[in-house]
C-alpha positions in Angstrom: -34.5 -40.8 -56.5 -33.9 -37.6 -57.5 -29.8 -36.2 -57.8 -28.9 -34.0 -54.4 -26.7 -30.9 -54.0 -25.4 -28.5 -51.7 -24.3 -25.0 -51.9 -22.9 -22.3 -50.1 -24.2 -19.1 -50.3 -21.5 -16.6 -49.3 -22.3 -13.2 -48.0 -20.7 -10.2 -46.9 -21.2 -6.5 -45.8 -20.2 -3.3 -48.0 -20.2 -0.3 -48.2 -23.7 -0.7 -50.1 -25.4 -3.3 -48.0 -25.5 -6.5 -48.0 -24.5 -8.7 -51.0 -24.2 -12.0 -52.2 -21.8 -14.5 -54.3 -23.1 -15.9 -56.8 -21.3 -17.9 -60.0 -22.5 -18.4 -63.8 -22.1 -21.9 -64.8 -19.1 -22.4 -67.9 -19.5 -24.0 -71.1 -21.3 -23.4 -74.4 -25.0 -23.8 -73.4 -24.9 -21.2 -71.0 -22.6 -18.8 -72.8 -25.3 -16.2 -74.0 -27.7 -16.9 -70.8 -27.6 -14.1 -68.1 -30.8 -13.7 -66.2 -32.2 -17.0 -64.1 -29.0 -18.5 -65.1 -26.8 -17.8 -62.2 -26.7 -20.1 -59.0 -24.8 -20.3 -55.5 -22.0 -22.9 -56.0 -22.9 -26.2 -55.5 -22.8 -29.6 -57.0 -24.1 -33.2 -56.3 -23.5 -35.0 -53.2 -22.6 -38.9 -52.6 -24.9 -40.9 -51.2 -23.9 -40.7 -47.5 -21.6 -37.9 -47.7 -22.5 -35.4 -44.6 -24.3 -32.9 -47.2 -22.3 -29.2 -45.3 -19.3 -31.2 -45.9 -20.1 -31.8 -50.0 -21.2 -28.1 -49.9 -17.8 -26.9 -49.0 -16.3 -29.1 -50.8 -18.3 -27.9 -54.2 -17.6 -24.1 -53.0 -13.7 -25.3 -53.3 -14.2 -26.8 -56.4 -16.3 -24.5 -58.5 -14.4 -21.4 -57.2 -10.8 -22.3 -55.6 -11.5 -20.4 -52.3 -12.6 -21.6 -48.9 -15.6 -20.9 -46.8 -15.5 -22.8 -43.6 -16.8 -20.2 -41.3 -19.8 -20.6 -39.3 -22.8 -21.7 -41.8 -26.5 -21.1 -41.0 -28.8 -23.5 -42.8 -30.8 -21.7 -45.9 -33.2 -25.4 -46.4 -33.7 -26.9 -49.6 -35.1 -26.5 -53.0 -36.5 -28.4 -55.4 -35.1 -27.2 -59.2 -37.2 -27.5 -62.7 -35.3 -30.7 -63.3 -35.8 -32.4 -60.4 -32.6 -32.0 -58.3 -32.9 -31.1 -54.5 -30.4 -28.4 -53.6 -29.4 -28.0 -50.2 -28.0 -24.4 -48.7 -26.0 -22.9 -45.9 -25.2 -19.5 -45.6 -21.7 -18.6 -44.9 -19.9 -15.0 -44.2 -16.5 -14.3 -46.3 -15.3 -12.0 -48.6 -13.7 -13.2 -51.8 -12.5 -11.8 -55.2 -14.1 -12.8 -58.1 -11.1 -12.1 -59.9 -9.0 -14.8 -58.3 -11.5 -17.5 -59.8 -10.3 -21.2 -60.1 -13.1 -23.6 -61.0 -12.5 -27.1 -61.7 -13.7 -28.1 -65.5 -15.2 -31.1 -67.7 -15.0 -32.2 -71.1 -17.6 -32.3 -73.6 -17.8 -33.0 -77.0 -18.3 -29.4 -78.6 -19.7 -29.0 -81.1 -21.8 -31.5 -81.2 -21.3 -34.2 -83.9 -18.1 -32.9 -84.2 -16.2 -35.6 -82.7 -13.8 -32.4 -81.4 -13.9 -33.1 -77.4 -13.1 -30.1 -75.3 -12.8 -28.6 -71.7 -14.7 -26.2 -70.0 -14.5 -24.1 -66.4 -17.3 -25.8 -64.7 -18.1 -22.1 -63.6 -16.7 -19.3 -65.9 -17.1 -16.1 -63.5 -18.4 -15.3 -60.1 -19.4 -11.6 -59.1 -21.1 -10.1 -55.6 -24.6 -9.2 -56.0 -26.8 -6.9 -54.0 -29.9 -8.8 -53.1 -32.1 -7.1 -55.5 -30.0 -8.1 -58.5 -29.1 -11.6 -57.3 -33.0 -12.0 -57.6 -32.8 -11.2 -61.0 -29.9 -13.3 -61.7 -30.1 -16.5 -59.9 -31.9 -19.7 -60.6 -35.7 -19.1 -60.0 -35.9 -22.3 -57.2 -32.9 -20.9 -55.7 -34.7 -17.0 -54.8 -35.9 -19.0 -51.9 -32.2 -19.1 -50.6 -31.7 -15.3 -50.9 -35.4 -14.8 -49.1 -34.3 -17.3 -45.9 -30.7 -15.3 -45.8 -32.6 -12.1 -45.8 -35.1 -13.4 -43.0 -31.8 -14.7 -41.2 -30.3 -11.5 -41.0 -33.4 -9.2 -41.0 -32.9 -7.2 -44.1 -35.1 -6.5 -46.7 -34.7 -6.8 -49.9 
């Protein structure tokens, strides 16, 4: 059975247009990776656990805000490694200065025997749709195509 997650993908208006939240995982393999690397936060789900619920939860986690406005569901995706990422879209407005993700310990380097923590997400910025396309996960374009059909802008 394949892991599940759930995200939140917070929007908001500005004086540009619409834009998005999106976050760039922390650690050392993702250091140096810019493009396709960024995602809407979200992490795994427990079996049972009301999947909105874990998505909040995750949003909490991985950036220290809240984001418990009225979601709209976004569907699901299925990632190049198998997980199943569920989405809701949510309206807010954050800054991506405040940033307080939770972390995890790995050893690094490795072989080194040296273990050491991380942010699990090391900096969140607000995207305009076209760039979010550019940055975000490929699987998880399909999240920024239903938000964009949801509100009726183009992208």
């Amino acid at each position: 059975m394949p892991a599940t997650s759930a995200g939140l993908l917070l929007y908001r208006y500005a004086v540009s247009g619409l834009e998005v939240l999106l976050v760039h995982p922390g650690g050392p393999f993702w250091e140096r990776k810019d493009l396709g690397a960024w995602s809407i936060p979200k992490g795994e789900a427990t079996e049972g656990e009301d999947l909105l619920a874990a998505a909040q939860r995750e949003f909490r986690e991985e950036t220290g805000f809240s984001a418990e406005g009225p979601a709209s569901p976004l569907g699901h995706v299925r990632q190049s490694g198998g997980k199943v990422v569920h989405a809701w879209a949510v309206s807010g407005d954050i800054d991506p200065r405040q940033l307080r993700s939770n972390t995890f310990e790995i050893e690094w380097p490795r072989g080194s025997s040296q273990i050491r923590r991380f942010p699990e997400v090391d900096k969140a910025e607000w995207f305009k749709l076209a760039e979010a396309r550019r940055r975000i996960v490929s699987a998880q374009v399909a999240f920024l195509d239903a938000l964009a059909a949801e509100l009726k802008v183009s992208i």
